[in-house]
C-alpha beads as a LAMMPS data file, in Angstrom:
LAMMPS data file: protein, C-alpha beads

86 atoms
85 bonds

1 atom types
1 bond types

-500.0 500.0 xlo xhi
-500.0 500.0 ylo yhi
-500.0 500.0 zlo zhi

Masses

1 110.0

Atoms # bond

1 1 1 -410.654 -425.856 225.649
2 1 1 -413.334 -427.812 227.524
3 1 1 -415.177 -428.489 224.550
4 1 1 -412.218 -429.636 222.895
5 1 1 -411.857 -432.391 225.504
6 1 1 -415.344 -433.361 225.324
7 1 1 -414.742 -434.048 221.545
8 1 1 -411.427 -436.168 222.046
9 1 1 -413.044 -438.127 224.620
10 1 1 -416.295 -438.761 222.293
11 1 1 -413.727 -439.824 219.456
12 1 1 -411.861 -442.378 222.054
13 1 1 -414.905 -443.978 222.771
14 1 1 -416.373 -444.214 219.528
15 1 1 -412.526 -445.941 218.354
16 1 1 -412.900 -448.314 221.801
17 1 1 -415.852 -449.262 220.405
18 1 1 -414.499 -450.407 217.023
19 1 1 -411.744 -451.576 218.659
20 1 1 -414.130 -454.144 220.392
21 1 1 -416.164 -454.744 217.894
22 1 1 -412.865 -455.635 215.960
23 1 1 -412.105 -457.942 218.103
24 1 1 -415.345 -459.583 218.994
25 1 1 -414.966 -460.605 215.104
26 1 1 -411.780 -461.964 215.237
27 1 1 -412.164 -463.498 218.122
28 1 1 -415.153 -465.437 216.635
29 1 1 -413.545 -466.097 213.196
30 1 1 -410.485 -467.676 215.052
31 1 1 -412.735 -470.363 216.993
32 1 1 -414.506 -470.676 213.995
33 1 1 -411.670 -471.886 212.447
34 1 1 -409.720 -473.842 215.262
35 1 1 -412.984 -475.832 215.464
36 1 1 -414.061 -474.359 218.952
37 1 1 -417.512 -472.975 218.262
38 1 1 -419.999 -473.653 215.506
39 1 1 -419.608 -471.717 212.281
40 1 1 -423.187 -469.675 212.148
41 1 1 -424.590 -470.667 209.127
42 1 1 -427.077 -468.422 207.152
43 1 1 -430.605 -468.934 206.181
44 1 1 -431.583 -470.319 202.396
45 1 1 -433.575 -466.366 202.223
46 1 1 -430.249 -464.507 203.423
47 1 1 -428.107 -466.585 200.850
48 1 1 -430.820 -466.100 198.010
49 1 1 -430.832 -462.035 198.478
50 1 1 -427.329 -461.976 198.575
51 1 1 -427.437 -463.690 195.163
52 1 1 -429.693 -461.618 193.913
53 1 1 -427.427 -458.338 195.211
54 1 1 -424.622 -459.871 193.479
55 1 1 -425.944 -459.999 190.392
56 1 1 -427.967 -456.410 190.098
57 1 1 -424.145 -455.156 191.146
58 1 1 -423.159 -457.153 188.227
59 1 1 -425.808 -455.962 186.023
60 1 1 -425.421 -451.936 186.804
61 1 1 -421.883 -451.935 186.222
62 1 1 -422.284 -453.273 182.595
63 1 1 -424.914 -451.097 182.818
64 1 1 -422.749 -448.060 183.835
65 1 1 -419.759 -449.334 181.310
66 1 1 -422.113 -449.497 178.071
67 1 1 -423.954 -446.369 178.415
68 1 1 -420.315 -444.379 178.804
69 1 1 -420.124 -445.865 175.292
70 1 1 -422.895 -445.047 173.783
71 1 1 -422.489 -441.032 175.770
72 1 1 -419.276 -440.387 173.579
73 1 1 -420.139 -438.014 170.992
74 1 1 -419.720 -438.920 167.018
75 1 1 -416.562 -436.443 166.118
76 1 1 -418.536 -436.085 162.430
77 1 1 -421.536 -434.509 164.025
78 1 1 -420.066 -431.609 165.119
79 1 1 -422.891 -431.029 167.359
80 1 1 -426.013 -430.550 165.142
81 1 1 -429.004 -432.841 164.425
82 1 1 -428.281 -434.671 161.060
83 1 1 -429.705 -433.408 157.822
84 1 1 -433.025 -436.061 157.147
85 1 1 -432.182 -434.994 153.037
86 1 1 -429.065 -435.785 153.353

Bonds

1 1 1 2
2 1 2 3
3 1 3 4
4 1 4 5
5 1 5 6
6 1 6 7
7 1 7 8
8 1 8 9
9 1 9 10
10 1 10 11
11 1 11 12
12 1 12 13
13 1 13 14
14 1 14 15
15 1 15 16
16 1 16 17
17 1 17 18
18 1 18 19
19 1 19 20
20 1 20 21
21 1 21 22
22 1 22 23
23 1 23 24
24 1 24 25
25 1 25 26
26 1 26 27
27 1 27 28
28 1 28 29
29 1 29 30
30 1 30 31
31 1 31 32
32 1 32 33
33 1 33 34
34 1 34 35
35 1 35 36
36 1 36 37
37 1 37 38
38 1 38 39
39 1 39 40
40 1 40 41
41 1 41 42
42 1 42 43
43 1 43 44
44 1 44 45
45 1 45 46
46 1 46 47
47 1 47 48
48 1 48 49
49 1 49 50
50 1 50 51
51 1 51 52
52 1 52 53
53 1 53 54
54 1 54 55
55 1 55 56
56 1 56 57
57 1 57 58
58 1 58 59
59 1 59 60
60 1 60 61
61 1 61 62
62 1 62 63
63 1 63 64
64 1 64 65
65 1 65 66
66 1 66 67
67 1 67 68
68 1 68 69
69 1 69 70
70 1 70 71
71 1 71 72
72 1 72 73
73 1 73 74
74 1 74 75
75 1 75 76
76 1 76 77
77 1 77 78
78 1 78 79
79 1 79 80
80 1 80 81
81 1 81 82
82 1 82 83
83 1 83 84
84 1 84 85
85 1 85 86
């Protein structure tokens, strides 16, 4: 029972602290946008990796598409090697 209430108490602070963080975020995005504070702009090496992230997700999911392709089985096979005198 005590242990029980140590748990629910751990979960309400970890949600109070989403909760803030939450709205810490908001918070910032609505000034941003009213004009009230300074939009925080990102460095030239923050916006070139994210480029770069973009892209290798971009890559690996064509990636990921084609070799399902190329995975399916031929149904003439039938699951041997073929014949090289054939």
């Amino acid at each position: 029972m005590i242990i029980d209430l140590i748990f629910d108490t751990a979960k309400d602070a970890h949600i109070g602290d989403e909760a803030t963080i939450m709205y810490n975020r908001a918070r910032q995005y609505t000034e941003e946008k009213l004009g009230k504070a300074e939009r925080t702009e990102n460095d030239s090496h923050f916006d070139d990796l994210a480029n770069r992230t973009d892209q290798t997700k971009n890559y690996t999911e064509k990636l990921v598409k084609n070799t399902e392709a190329v995975l399916v089985p031929n149904p003439g096979c039938e699951g041997r090697p073929p014949d090289p005198e054939e």
